[in-house]
N, C-alpha and C positions, 0 to 999 in steps of 0.2 A: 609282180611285174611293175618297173619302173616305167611313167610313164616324162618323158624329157620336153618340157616347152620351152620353145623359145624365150629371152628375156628381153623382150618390148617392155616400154614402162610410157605412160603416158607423158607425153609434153608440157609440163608446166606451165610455159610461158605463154603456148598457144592455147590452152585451157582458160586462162587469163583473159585470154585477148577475145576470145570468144564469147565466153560471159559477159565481158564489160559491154562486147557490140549486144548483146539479148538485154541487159538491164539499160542499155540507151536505148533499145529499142521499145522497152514497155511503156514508156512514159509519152515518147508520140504516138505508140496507138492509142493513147485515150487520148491525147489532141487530135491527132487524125477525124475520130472516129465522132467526134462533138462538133471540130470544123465543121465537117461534112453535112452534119447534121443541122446544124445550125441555118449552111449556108441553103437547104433543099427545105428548111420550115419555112423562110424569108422569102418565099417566090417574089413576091408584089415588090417589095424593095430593094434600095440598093446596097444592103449590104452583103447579098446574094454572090456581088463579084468580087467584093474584099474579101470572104471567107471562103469563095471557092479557090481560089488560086492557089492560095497558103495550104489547104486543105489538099488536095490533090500533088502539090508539092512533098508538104509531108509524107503523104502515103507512099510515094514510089519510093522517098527515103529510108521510110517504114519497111516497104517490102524487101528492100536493098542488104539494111541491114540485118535483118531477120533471116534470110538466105545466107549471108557472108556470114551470119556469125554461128549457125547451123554447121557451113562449111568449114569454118575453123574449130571450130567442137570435135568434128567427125575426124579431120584430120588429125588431131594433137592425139588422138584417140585410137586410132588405126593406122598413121605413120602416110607417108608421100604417095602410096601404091597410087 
């Protein structure tokens, strides 16, 4: 017994694009994640609000691309359904 699968083949170019947003996205989470850090060891001073803002910027951008680029994985992978 033959079994017949469909011939899906993954997206290359959204395979690409997907990667390239997860390796932009590794390098600000260790910014992110040192901002942060930085800005919550400095309570008394002021550079508490230069490295919060940048720091919390980053991070939504973080989580931004991290999700889009999960979604473009998944999709190049299993097609527009």
């Amino acid at each position: 017994m033959r079994i017949i699968m469909p011939n899906n083949h993954t997206d290359q170019k959204l395979l690409i694009r997907g990667l390239k947003r997860l390796v932009l996205a590794l390098p600000l989470l260790v910014v992110t994640t040192y901002l942060l850090n930085f800005a919550f060891l400095n309570k008394a001073t002021i550079p508490i609000y230069i490295a919060l803002i940048p720091g919390i910027a980053f991070m939504i951008v973080t989580i931004y691309l991290l999700f889009n680029g999960i979604k473009i994985i998944m999709r190049s992978l299993f097609g527009d359904n």
